[in-house]
MIRORO-491679 format. One line per field, with one value per residue: residue number from 1; x, z, y of N, C-alpha, C in turn; residue in one letter. Coordinates in pm, whole numbers, always signed. Layout:
% MIRORO-491679
pos <- NUM / ...
n.east <- X / ...
n.up <- Z / ...
n.north <- Y / ...
ca.east <- X / ...
ca.up <- Z / ...
ca.north <- Y / ...
c.east <- X / ...
c.up <- Z / ...
c.north <- Y / ...
code <- A / ...
This chain:
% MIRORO-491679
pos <- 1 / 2 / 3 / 4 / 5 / 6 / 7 / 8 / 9 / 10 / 11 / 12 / 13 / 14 / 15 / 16 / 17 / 18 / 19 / 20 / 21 / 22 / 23 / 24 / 25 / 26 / 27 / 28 / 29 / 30 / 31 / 32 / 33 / 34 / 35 / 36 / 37 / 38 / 39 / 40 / 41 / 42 / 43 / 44 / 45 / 46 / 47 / 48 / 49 / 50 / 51 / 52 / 53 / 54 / 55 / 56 / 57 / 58 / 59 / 60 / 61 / 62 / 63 / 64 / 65 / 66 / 67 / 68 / 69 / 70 / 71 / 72 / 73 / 74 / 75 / 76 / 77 / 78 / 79 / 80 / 81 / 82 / 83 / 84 / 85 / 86 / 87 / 88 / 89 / 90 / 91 / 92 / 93 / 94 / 95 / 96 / 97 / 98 / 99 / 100 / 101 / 102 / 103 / 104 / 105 / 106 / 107 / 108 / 109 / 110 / 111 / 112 / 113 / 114 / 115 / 116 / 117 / 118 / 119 / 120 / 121 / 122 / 123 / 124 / 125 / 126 / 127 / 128 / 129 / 130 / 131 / 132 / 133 / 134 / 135 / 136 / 137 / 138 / 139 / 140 / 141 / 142 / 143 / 144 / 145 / 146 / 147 / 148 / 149 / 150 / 151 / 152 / 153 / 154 / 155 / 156 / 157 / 158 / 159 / 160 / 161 / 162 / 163 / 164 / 165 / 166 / 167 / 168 / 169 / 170 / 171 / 172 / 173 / 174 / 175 / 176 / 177 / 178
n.east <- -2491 / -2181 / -2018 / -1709 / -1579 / -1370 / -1161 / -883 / -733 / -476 / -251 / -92 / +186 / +351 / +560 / +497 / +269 / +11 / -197 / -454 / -673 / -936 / -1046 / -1161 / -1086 / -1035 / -1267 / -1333 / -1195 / -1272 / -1521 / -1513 / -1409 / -1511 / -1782 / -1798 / -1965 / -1868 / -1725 / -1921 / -2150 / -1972 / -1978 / -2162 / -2276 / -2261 / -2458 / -2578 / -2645 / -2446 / -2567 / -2638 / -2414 / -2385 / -2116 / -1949 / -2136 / -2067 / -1798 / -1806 / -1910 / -1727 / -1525 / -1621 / -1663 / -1798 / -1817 / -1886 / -1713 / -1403 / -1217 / -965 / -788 / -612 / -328 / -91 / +110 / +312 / +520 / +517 / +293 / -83 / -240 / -531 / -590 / -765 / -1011 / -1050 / -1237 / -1286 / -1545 / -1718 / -1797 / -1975 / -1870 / -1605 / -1491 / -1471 / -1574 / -1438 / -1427 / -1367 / -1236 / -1116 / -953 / -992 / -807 / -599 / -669 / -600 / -326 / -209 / -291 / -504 / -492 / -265 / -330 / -540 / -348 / -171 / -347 / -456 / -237 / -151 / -384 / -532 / -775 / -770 / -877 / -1017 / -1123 / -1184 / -1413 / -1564 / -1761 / -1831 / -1963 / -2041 / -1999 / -1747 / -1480 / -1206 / -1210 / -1266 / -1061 / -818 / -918 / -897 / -580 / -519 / -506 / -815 / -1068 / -1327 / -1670 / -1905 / -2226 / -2467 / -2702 / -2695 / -2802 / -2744 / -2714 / -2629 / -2696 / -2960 / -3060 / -3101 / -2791 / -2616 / -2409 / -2053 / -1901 / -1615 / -1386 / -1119 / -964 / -739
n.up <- -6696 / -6612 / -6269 / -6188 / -5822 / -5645 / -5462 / -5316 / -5388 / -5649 / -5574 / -5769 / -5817 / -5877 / -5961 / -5865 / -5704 / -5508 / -5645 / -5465 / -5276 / -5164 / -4781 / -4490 / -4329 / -4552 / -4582 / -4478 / -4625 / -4854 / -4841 / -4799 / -5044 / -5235 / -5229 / -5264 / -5493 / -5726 / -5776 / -5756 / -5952 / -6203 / -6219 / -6241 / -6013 / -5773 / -5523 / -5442 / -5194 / -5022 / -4865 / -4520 / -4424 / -4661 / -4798 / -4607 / -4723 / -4937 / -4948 / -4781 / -4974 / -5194 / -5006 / -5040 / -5079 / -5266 / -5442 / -5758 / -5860 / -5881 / -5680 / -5647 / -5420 / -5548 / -5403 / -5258 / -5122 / -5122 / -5235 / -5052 / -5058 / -5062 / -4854 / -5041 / -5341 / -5474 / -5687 / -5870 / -6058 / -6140 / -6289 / -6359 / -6659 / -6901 / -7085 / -7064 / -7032 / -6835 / -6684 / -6675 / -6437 / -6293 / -6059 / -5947 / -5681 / -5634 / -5592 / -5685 / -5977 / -6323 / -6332 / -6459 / -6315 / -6295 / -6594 / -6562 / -6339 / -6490 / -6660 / -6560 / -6425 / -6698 / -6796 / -6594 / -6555 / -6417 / -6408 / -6602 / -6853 / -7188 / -7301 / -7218 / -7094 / -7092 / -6963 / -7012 / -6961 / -7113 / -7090 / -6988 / -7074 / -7010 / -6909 / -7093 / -7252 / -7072 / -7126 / -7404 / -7406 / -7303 / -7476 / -7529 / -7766 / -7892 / -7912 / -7965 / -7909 / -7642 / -7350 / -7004 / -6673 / -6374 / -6083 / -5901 / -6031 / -6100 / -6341 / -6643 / -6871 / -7140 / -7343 / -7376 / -7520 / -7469 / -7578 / -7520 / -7643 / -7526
n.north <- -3318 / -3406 / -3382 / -3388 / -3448 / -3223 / -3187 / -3110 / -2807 / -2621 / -2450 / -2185 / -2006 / -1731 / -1486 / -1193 / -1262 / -1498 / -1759 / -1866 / -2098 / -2010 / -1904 / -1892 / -1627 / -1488 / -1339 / -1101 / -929 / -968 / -852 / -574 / -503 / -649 / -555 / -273 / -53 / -1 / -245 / -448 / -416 / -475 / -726 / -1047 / -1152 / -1054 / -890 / -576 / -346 / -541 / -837 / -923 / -1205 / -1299 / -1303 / -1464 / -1734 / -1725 / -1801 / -2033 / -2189 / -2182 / -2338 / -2585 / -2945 / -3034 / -2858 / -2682 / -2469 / -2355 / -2115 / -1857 / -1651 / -1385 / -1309 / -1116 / -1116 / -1250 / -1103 / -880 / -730 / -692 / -877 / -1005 / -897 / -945 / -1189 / -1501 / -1735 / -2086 / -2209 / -2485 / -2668 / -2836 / -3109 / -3074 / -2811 / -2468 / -2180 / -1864 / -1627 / -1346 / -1104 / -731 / -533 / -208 / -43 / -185 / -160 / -126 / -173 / -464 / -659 / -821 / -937 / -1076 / -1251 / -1383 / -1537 / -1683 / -1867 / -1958 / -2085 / -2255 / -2415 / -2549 / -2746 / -2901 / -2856 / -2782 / -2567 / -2238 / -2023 / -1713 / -1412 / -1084 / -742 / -527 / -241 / -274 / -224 / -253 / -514 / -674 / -630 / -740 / -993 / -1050 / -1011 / -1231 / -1428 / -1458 / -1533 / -1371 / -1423 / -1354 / -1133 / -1111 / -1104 / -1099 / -1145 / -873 / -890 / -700 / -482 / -488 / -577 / -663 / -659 / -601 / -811 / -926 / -1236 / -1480 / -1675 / -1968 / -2149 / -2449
ca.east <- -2352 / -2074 / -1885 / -1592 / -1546 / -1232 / -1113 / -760 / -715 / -373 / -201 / -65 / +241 / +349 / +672 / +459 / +157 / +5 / -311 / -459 / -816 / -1026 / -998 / -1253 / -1009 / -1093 / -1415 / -1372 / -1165 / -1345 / -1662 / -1459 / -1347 / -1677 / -1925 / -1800 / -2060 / -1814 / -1698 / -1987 / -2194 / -1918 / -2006 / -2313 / -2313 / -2238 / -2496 / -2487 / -2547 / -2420 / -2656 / -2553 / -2411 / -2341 / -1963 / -1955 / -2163 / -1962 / -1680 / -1834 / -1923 / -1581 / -1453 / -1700 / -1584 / -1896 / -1806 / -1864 / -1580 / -1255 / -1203 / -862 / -778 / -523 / -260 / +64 / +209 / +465 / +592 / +516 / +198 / -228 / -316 / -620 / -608 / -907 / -1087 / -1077 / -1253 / -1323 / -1669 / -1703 / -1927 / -1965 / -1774 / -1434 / -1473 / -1494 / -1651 / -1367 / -1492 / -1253 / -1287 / -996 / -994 / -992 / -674 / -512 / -692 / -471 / -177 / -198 / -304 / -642 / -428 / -115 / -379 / -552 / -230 / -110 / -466 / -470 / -140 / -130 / -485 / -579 / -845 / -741 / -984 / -993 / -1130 / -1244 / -1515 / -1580 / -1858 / -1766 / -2021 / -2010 / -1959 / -1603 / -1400 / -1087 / -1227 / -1237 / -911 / -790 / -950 / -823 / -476 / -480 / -530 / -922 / -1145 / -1477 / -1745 / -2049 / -2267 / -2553 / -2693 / -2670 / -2858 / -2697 / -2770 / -2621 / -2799 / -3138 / -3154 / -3026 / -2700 / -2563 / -2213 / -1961 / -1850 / -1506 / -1341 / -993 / -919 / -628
ca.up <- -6690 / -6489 / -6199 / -6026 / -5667 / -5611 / -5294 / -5336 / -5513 / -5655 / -5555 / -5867 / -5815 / -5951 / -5911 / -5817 / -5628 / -5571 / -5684 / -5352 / -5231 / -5001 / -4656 / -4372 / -4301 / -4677 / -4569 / -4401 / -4749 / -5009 / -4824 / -4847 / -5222 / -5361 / -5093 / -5321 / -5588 / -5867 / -5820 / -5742 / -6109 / -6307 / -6162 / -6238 / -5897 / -5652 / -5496 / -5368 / -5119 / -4991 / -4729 / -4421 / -4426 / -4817 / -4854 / -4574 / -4781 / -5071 / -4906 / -4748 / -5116 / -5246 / -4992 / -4985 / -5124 / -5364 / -5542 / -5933 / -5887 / -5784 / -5633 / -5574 / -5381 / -5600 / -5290 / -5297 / -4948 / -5138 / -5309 / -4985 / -5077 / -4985 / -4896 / -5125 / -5421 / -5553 / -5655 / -6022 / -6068 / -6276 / -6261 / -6418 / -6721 / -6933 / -7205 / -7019 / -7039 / -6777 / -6774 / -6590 / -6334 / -6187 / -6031 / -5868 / -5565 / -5723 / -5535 / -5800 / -6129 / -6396 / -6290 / -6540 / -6228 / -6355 / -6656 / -6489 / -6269 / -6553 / -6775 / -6452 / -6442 / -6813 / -6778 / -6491 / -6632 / -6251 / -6432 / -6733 / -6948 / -7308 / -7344 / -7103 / -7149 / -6994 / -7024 / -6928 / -6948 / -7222 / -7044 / -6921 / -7175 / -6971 / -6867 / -7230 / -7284 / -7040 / -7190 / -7548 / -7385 / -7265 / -7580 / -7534 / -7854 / -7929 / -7973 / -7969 / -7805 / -7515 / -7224 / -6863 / -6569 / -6253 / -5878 / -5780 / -6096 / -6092 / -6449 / -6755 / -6957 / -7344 / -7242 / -7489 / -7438 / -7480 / -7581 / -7510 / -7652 / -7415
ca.north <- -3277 / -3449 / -3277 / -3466 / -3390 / -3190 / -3194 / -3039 / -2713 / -2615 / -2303 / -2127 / -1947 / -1644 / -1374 / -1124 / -1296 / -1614 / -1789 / -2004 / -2089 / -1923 / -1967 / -1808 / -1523 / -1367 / -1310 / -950 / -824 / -968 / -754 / -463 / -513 / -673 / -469 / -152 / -70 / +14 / -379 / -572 / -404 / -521 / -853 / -1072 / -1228 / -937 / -777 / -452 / -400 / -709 / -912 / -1010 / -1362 / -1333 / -1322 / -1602 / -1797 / -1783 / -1822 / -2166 / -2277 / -2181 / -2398 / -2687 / -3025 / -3073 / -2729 / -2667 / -2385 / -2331 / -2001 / -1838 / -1577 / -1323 / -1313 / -1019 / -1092 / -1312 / -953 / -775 / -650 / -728 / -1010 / -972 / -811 / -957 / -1289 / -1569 / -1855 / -2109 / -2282 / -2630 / -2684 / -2974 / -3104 / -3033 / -2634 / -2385 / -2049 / -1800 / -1505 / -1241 / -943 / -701 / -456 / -89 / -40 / -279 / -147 / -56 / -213 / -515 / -757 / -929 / -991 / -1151 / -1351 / -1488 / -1552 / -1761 / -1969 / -2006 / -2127 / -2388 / -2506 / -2655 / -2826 / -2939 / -2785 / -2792 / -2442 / -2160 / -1924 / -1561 / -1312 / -968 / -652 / -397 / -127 / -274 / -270 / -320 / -679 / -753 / -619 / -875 / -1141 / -1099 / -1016 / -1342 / -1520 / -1505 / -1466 / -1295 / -1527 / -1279 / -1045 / -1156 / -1022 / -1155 / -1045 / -841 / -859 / -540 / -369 / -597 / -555 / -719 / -600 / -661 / -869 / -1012 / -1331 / -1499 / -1801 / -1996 / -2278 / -2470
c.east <- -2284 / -1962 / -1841 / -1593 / -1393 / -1192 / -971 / -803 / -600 / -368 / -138 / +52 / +347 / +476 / +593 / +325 / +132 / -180 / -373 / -610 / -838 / -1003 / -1116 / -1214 / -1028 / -1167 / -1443 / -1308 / -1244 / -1544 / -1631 / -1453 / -1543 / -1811 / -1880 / -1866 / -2004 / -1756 / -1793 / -2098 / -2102 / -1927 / -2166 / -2383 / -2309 / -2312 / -2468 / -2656 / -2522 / -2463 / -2589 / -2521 / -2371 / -2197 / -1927 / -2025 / -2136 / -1842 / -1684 / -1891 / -1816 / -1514 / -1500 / -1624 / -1681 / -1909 / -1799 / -1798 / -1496 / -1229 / -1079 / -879 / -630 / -457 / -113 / +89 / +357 / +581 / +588 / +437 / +54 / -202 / -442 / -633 / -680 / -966 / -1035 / -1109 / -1298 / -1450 / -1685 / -1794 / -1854 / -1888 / -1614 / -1380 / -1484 / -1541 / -1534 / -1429 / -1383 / -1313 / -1190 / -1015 / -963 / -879 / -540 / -581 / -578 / -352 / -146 / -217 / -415 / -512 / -315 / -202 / -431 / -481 / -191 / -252 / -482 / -406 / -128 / -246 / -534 / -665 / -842 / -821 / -956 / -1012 / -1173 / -1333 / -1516 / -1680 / -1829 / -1872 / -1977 / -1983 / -1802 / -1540 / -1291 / -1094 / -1213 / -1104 / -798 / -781 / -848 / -644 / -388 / -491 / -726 / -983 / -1270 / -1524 / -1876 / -2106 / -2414 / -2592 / -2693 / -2758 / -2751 / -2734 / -2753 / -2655 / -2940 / -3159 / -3042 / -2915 / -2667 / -2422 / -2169 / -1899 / -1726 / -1506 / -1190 / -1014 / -804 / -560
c.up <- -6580 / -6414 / -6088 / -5946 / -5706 / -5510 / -5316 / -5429 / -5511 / -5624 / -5659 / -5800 / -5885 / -5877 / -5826 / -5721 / -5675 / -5592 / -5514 / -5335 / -5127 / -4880 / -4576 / -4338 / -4401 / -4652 / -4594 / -4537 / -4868 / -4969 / -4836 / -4998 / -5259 / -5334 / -5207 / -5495 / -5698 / -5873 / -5831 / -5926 / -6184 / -6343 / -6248 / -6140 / -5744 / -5627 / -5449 / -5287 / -5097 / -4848 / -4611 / -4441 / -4613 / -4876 / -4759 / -4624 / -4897 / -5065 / -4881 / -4876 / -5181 / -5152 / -4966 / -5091 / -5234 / -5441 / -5646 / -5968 / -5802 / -5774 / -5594 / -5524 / -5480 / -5440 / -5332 / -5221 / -5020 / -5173 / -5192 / -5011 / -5007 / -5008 / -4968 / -5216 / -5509 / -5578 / -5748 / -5957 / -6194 / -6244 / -6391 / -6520 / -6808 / -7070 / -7218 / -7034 / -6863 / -6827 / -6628 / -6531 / -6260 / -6109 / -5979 / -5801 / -5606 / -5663 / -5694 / -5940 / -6177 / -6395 / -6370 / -6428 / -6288 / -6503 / -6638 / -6408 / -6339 / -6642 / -6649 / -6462 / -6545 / -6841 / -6692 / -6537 / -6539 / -6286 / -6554 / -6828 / -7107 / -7311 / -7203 / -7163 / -7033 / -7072 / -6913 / -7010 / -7051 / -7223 / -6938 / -6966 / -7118 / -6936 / -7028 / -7281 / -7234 / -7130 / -7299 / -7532 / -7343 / -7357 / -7633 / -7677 / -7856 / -7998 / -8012 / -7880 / -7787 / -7436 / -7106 / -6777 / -6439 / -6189 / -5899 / -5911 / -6126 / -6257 / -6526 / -6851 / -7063 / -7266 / -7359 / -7489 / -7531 / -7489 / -7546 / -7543 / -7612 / -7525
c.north <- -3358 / -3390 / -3368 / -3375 / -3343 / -3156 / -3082 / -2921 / -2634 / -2514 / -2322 / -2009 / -1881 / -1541 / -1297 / -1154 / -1461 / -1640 / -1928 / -2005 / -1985 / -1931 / -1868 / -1683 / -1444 / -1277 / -1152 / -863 / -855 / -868 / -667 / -454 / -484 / -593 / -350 / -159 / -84 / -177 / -427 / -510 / -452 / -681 / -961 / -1131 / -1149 / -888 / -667 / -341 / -541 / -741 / -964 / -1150 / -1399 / -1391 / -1471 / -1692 / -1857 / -1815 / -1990 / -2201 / -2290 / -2321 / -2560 / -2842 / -3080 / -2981 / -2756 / -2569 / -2373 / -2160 / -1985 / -1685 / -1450 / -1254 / -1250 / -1037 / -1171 / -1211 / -851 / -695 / -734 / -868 / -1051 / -912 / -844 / -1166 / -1338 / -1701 / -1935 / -2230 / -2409 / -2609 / -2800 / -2994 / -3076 / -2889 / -2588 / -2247 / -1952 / -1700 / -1458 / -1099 / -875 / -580 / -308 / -45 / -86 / -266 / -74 / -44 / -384 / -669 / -882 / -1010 / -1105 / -1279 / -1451 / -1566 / -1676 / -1901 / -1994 / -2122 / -2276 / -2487 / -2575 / -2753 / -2902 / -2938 / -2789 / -2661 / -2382 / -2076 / -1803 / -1495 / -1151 / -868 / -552 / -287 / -123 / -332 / -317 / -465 / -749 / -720 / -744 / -1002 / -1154 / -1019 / -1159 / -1474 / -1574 / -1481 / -1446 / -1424 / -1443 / -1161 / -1149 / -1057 / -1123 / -1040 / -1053 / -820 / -744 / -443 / -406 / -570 / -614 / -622 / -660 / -701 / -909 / -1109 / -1401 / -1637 / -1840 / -2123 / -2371 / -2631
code <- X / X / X / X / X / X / X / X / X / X / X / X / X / X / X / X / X / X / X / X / X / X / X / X / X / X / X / X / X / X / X / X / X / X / X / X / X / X / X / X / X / X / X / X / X / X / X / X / X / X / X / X / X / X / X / X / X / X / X / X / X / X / X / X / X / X / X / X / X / X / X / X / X / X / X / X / X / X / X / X / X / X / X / X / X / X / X / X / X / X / X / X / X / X / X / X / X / X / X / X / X / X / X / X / X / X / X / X / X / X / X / X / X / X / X / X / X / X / X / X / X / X / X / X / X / X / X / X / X / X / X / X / X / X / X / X / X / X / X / X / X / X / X / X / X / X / X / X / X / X / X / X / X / X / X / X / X / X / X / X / X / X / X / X / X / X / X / X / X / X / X / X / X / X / X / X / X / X
Protein backbone atom coordinates (compact mmCIF):
# COMPACT_ATOMS: atom_id res chain seq x y z
CA UNK A 1 0.00 0.00 0.00
CA UNK A 2 1.13 3.63 -0.55
CA UNK A 3 0.78 6.38 2.15
CA UNK A 4 1.80 10.03 1.27
CA UNK A 5 3.13 12.01 4.09
CA UNK A 6 0.69 14.69 5.12
CA UNK A 7 2.03 17.24 6.91
CA UNK A 8 -0.83 19.86 6.88
CA UNK A 9 -4.30 18.91 7.89
CA UNK A 10 -7.28 21.05 6.81
CA UNK A 11 -9.63 22.53 9.27
CA UNK A 12 -13.23 21.96 8.09
CA UNK A 13 -15.51 24.58 8.98
CA UNK A 14 -18.86 24.41 9.95
CA UNK A 15 -21.92 26.98 11.34
CA UNK A 16 -22.18 25.20 14.24
CA UNK A 17 -18.58 23.74 15.02
CA UNK A 18 -15.39 23.19 13.52
CA UNK A 19 -13.45 20.18 12.29
CA UNK A 20 -9.40 20.80 13.35
CA UNK A 21 -6.56 18.42 14.42
CA UNK A 22 -5.47 17.43 17.63
CA UNK A 23 -3.31 19.38 19.55
CA UNK A 24 -1.67 18.27 23.17
CA UNK A 25 -4.30 20.28 25.07
CA UNK A 26 -7.16 17.53 23.87
CA UNK A 27 -5.54 15.16 25.76
CA UNK A 28 -7.24 15.78 29.32
CA UNK A 29 -11.02 15.73 27.39
CA UNK A 30 -10.73 13.16 25.07
CA UNK A 31 -9.77 10.96 28.58
CA UNK A 32 -12.80 12.16 29.99
CA UNK A 33 -15.10 11.43 26.87
CA UNK A 34 -13.34 8.16 25.60
CA UNK A 35 -12.14 6.97 29.43
CA UNK A 36 -16.19 6.48 29.84
CA UNK A 37 -17.15 2.83 29.25
CA UNK A 38 -20.41 3.51 27.39
CA UNK A 39 -17.93 5.35 24.66
CA UNK A 40 -14.88 3.51 24.52
CA UNK A 41 -17.24 -0.29 23.75
CA UNK A 42 -18.78 1.35 20.94
CA UNK A 43 -15.26 1.78 19.78
CA UNK A 44 -12.84 -0.91 18.47
CA UNK A 45 -9.81 0.95 19.64
CA UNK A 46 -10.73 2.32 23.15
CA UNK A 47 -9.82 0.57 25.94
CA UNK A 48 -11.37 0.77 29.06
CA UNK A 49 -10.05 1.34 31.23
CA UNK A 50 -7.73 3.53 29.61
CA UNK A 51 -3.79 3.04 30.48
CA UNK A 52 -1.79 5.55 31.60
CA UNK A 53 0.00 7.29 28.74
CA UNK A 54 -2.75 5.99 26.17
CA UNK A 55 -4.69 9.09 25.09
CA UNK A 56 -1.18 10.91 24.98
CA UNK A 57 -0.11 8.42 22.71
CA UNK A 58 -2.75 8.76 20.39
CA UNK A 59 -2.77 12.06 20.54
CA UNK A 60 1.19 12.00 19.54
CA UNK A 61 0.24 9.65 16.52
CA UNK A 62 -2.66 11.85 15.50
CA UNK A 63 -0.26 14.50 15.36
CA UNK A 64 2.85 12.83 13.96
CA UNK A 65 3.89 13.70 10.37
CA UNK A 66 4.21 9.93 9.18
CA UNK A 67 0.42 9.34 10.20
CA UNK A 68 -2.01 6.88 8.18
CA UNK A 69 -4.94 9.13 9.79
CA UNK A 70 -6.14 12.36 10.08
CA UNK A 71 -7.78 13.01 13.28
CA UNK A 72 -10.06 16.00 14.01
CA UNK A 73 -11.13 17.25 16.93
CA UNK A 74 -15.27 18.02 16.65
CA UNK A 75 -14.70 21.76 18.15
CA UNK A 76 -18.19 24.08 19.40
CA UNK A 77 -16.31 27.11 20.87
CA UNK A 78 -17.01 28.77 17.43
CA UNK A 79 -21.02 28.50 18.52
CA UNK A 80 -20.06 29.10 22.11
CA UNK A 81 -20.07 25.72 23.15
CA UNK A 82 -17.13 22.58 24.24
CA UNK A 83 -14.29 22.67 23.06
CA UNK A 84 -14.54 18.90 22.53
CA UNK A 85 -17.41 17.35 21.66
CA UNK A 86 -15.85 14.36 20.46
CA UNK A 87 -13.34 12.82 17.88
CA UNK A 88 -13.55 11.60 13.43
CA UNK A 89 -11.08 10.29 11.53
CA UNK A 90 -10.20 9.08 8.52
CA UNK A 91 -7.41 6.42 8.23
CA UNK A 92 -5.75 5.93 4.81
CA UNK A 93 -6.14 2.63 2.95
CA UNK A 94 -5.19 1.74 -0.42
CA UNK A 95 -6.68 2.30 -3.61
CA UNK A 96 -7.59 6.02 -2.69
CA UNK A 97 -10.30 4.98 0.09
CA UNK A 98 -10.43 5.66 3.65
CA UNK A 99 -12.05 3.79 6.41
CA UNK A 100 -13.96 6.75 8.71
CA UNK A 101 -13.99 6.42 12.80
CA UNK A 102 -16.01 8.78 15.06
CA UNK A 103 -17.03 8.77 18.29
CA UNK A 104 -19.04 11.70 20.39
CA UNK A 105 -19.00 12.78 24.12
CA UNK A 106 -22.46 11.48 25.65
CA UNK A 107 -23.11 15.05 26.49
CA UNK A 108 -23.69 15.57 22.65
CA UNK A 109 -25.70 12.24 21.82
CA UNK A 110 -28.84 12.75 20.15
CA UNK A 111 -28.43 16.04 19.04
CA UNK A 112 -27.68 15.14 15.29
CA UNK A 113 -23.75 16.08 15.93
CA UNK A 114 -21.80 12.81 14.68
CA UNK A 115 -24.03 13.33 11.72
CA UNK A 116 -23.34 17.08 10.95
CA UNK A 117 -19.54 16.14 11.64
CA UNK A 118 -19.47 13.51 9.20
CA UNK A 119 -21.70 15.34 6.49
CA UNK A 120 -18.93 18.23 6.89
CA UNK A 121 -15.87 15.52 6.34
CA UNK A 122 -17.73 13.78 3.62
CA UNK A 123 -18.13 16.99 2.20
CA UNK A 124 -14.72 18.84 2.25
CA UNK A 125 -13.17 15.27 1.33
CA UNK A 126 -9.54 16.50 3.05
CA UNK A 127 -8.23 13.59 1.27
CA UNK A 128 -9.62 13.23 -1.79
CA UNK A 129 -10.87 9.87 -1.54
CA UNK A 130 -12.85 8.09 -3.98
CA UNK A 131 -14.88 6.20 -1.42
CA UNK A 132 -14.95 5.92 2.45
CA UNK A 133 -15.66 3.00 4.46
CA UNK A 134 -17.00 2.62 8.21
CA UNK A 135 -17.68 -0.32 10.44
CA UNK A 136 -19.91 0.40 13.28
CA UNK A 137 -21.10 -2.38 15.99
CA UNK A 138 -24.49 -3.98 15.93
CA UNK A 139 -25.56 -3.11 18.90
CA UNK A 140 -25.39 0.78 17.83
CA UNK A 141 -27.77 1.34 15.68
CA UNK A 142 -27.61 5.09 15.93
CA UNK A 143 -23.92 4.92 14.43
CA UNK A 144 -25.45 3.22 11.51
CA UNK A 145 -28.11 5.60 11.31
CA UNK A 146 -25.47 8.19 10.84
CA UNK A 147 -23.79 6.50 8.35
CA UNK A 148 -26.68 5.84 5.95
CA UNK A 149 -27.84 9.49 6.79
CA UNK A 150 -24.87 10.53 5.30
CA UNK A 151 -25.23 8.87 2.07
CA UNK A 152 -23.37 5.67 3.42
CA UNK A 153 -24.49 2.15 2.10
CA UNK A 154 -24.66 -1.34 3.60
CA UNK A 155 -22.14 -3.52 2.32
CA UNK A 156 -22.51 -6.51 4.82
CA UNK A 157 -22.23 -7.98 8.10
CA UNK A 158 -18.55 -8.91 9.94
CA UNK A 159 -17.19 -8.95 13.15
CA UNK A 160 -14.29 -6.84 14.57
CA UNK A 161 -12.55 -7.24 17.76
CA UNK A 162 -12.85 -4.66 20.92
CA UNK A 163 -10.25 -3.49 23.46
CA UNK A 164 -12.55 -2.22 26.01
CA UNK A 165 -14.77 -5.52 25.54
CA UNK A 166 -11.69 -8.09 24.77
CA UNK A 167 -13.96 -9.99 22.72
CA UNK A 168 -15.14 -10.08 19.22
CA UNK A 169 -18.55 -8.39 17.93
CA UNK A 170 -20.94 -8.95 14.59
CA UNK A 171 -20.45 -5.11 12.96
CA UNK A 172 -21.98 -3.88 9.70
CA UNK A 173 -19.96 -2.19 7.52
CA UNK A 174 -20.54 0.85 5.23
CA UNK A 175 -19.75 2.27 2.03
CA UNK A 176 -19.52 5.92 0.29
CA UNK A 177 -18.70 6.33 -2.82
CA UNK A 178 -17.28 10.27 -3.30
Amino acid sequence: MNLEQIVNQQVIETERFILRPLRKSDAGLISHYAGEERVARMTRSVPHPLPPGAVEAYVARAMSEDRDEDVWVIDGTVDGDAELKGVIGLKRMDRNQSEVSYWTAPPFWNTGLASAALKALVDANPQNNDAMFAVVFQDNPASARVLIHCGFDYLGDAESYSVARDTTVPTWTYSRKL
